[in-house]
Structure formats: C-alpha cells, structure tokens
C-alpha positions in Angstrom: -43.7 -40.6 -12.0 -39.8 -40.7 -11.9 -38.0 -38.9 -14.3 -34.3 -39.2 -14.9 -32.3 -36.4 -13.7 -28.7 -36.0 -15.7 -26.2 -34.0 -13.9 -23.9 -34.2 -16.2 -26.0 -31.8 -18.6 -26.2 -29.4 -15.9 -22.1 -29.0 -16.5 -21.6 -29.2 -20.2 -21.6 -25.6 -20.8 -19.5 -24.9 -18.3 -16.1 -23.8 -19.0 -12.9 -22.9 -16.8 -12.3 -19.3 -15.3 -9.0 -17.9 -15.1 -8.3 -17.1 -11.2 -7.7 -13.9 -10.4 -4.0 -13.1 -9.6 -3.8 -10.3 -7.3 0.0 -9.9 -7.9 -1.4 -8.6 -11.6 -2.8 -5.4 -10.4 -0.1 -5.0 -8.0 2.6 -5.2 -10.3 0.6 -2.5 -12.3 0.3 -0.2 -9.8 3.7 -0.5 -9.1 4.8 0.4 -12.4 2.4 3.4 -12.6 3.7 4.6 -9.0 7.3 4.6 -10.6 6.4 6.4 -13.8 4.8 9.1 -12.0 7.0 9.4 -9.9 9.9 9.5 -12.8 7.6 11.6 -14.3 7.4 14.8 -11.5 11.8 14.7 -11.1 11.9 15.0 -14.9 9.4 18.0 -14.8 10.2 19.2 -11.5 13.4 18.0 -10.4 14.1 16.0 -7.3 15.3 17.8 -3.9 18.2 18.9 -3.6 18.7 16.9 0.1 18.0 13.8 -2.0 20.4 14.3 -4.8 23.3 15.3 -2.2 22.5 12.0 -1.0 21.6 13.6 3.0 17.8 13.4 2.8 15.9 15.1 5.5 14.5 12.9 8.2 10.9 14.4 8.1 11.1 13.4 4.3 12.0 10.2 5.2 9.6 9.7 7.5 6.8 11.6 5.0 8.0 9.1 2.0 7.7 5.9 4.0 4.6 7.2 5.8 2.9 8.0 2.1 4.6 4.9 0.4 2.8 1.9 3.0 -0.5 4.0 3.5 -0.7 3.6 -0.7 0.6 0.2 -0.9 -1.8 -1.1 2.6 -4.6 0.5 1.0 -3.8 -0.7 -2.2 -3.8 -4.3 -1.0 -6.8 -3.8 0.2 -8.8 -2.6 -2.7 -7.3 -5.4 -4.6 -8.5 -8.1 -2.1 -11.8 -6.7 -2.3 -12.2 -7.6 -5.7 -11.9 -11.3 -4.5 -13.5 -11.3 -1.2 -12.7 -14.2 1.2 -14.1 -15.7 4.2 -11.0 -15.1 7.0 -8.8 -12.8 4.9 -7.7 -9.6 6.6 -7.7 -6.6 4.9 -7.4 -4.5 8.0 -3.8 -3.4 7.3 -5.0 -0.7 5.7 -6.1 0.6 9.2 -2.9 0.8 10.9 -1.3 2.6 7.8 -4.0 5.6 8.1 -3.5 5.7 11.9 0.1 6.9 11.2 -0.4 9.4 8.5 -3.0 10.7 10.6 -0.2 11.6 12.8 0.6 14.7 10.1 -2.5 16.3 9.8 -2.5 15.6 13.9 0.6 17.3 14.6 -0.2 20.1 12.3 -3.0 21.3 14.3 -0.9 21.2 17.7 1.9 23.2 15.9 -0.1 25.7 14.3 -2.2 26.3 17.4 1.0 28.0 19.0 0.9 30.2 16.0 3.5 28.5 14.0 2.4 28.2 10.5 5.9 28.2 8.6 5.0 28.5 4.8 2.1 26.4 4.9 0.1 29.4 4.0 3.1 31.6 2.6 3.6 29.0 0.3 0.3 28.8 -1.3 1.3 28.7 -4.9 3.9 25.6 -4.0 0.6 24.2 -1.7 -1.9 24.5 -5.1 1.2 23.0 -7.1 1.8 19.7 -4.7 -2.4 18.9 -5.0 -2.3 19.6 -8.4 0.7 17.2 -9.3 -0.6 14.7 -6.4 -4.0 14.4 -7.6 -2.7 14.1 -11.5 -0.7 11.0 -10.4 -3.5 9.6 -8.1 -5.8 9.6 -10.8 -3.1 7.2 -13.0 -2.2 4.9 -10.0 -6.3 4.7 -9.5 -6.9 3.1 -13.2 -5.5 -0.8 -12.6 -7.7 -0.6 -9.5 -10.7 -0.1 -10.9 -10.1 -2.5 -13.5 -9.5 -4.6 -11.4 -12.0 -4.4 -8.8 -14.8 -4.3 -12.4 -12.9 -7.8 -13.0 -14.5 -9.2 -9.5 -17.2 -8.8 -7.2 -16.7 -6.5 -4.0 -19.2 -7.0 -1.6 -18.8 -3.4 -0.9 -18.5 -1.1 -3.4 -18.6 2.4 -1.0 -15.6 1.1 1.0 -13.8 0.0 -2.2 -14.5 3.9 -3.5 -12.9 5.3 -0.3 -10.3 2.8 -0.3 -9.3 3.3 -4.1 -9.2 7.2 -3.0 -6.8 6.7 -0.1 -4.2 4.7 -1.8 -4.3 6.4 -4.9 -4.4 9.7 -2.7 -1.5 8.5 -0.9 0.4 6.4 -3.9 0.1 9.9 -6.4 1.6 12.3 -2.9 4.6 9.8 -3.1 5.5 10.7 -6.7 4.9 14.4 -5.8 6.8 13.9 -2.6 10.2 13.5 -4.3 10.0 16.8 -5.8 8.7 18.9 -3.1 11.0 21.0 -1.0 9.6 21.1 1.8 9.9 19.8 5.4 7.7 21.8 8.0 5.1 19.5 9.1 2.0 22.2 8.8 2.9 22.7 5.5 2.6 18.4 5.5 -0.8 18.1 6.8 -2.1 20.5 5.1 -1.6 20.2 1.9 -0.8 16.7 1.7 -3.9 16.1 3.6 -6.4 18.2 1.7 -4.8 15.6 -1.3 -5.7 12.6 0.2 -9.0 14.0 1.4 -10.0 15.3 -2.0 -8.8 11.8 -3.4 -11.1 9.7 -1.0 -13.7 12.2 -1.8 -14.1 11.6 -5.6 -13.1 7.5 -5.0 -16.2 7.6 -2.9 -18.5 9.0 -5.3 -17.3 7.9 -8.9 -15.6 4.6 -8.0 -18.8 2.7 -7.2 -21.2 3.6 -10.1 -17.9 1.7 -12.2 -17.6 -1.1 -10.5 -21.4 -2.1 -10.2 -22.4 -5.2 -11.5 
C-alpha cells in the first residue's frame, strides 16, 4: 500500500543558522592580547630598551617568536570549532618548531655551565609565570566559547592547542615588561609557562567543550 511521503513537512521546522565567522573570535582574542598586554606596562612598566626606542634583538626575536606561535595556534583552535574537509590547520606546527628553538638552545648553553640569572633570578622567573599564566587564562576565554559554539572533532587536541596559544599569547603581554635577554633564563621560564598552559588546556578544556 503506497503512502504519500511529503518532504516538504520534513523542512518546516527548520530554520536558518547563523555561520560561524571565525574572524569573531579572532578579533576577540586580539583585543584581549592587547589589554593584557596594556595591562602588565601599566603595572610593571615596559623595558627600558623598548622605551629608548633600541630594543634588544633577542627580544625581538622572543616577541615575534611568542606573538605567531599564539596567533598559529590560535587559528587553529578556532578552525577546529568548524572542522573542514581540506583545511590546514598545520600552521600551528611550524610556529612550535621555532619556539622550540629556546628551550633547545637553553639546554646547549647551560650544559657549558652558563646559567646567567636563570636561577639567580628566581623571584623575577616566579613573577614572569605568574603574570604569563594570569593573561593566558583571559586570552583562553573567547576560545572556549568559541570552540562550545561548534563541534571539534577533537576535543584533546583542541585542549592542548587552547593551552599553547594562550600559553604563548599571555608570555607576549608579559614579554614587554620583562627585562631580560639571556636565553636560559628564556626557556626556562618561558617554557615551564607554556608547558604549564598546555597542561591545564589538556585537562579542563575538553570536559567544556563536550557536546
């Protein structure tokens, strides 16, 4: 016995769904990265090589290093909450490989016996984590509200990515304010940060963003 099959019932309930625009958490995290960052030189001040307008190269090369591993990272975790058949999100990749180049170079130098102040310094060490992980946990907020908005397919990688580019995004904003340049003192510190960051991402983000 045929029965008549309406399709257009199937549809009446429907309604449209606002696309997700990916330059909305972006232009969030953006905006958090700057008031963080305006944040720690109002508190702390900004160094003094920066203000004379003759900025040390290693904190050149530390800001831009921090600055694309958090914004790479970031555009990852962003895409995930869209995911895509053919879209690279492998960027993110290529940023880690060069600030792995810190904590990399820190072993080689302190291995001669060279520490600098990376230990001496262990009050200003505590300080830059402290400060750091303060602002990662502010840039880290439009991510996960973002990625609660969609559907990662992977919610562990989307922790450990919302940990590095926070990690790396909330160093930046400390990274204006700290004075200094020796490169054990770097990957140390700056990498316990980032480590501590993609720690905690790893284990709190997914249990938020499960659907």
């Amino acid at each position: 016995m045929n029965k008549s099959f309406d399709i257009a019932a199937l549809v009446d309930d429907l309604e449209p769904v606002k696309p997700m625009r990916q330059n909305v958490p972006l232009a969030f995290l953006a905006a958090i990265t700057i008031a963080a960052t305006s944040i720690v030189v109002w508190t702390q001040g900004m160094r003094a090589d920066v203000l004379a307008g003759h900025p040390d190269e290693m904190f050149l090369i530390r800001a831009g290093v921090l600055l694309l591993l958090g914004g790479a990272t970031g555009y990852a975790v962003t895409s995930m909450a869209s995911p895509a058949v053919g879209r690279s999100q492998n960027g993110w990749q290529m940023a880690l490989a060069a600030a792995a180049v810190f904590p990399l170079a820190a072993i080689v130098v302190a291995s001669t016996g060279d520490i600098g102040p990376a230990m001496s310094a262990m009050e200003s060490g505590i300080r830059c984590m402290s400060y750091s992980l303060i602002a990662a946990l502010a840039t880290a907020v439009p991510m996960v509200v973002w990625l609660r908005k969609g559907a990662p397919s992977s919610p562990e990688r989307a922790g450990w990515l919302t940990g590095v580019a926070s990690g790396g995004l909330g160093a930046f904003a400390y990274n204006l304010h700290c004075p200094f340049n020796n490169v054990v003192y770097i990957g140390l510190w700056y990498s316990l940060s980032l480590i501590i960051c993609a720690v905690v991402g790893r284990l709190v983000v997914p249990r938020l963003i499960r659907w």
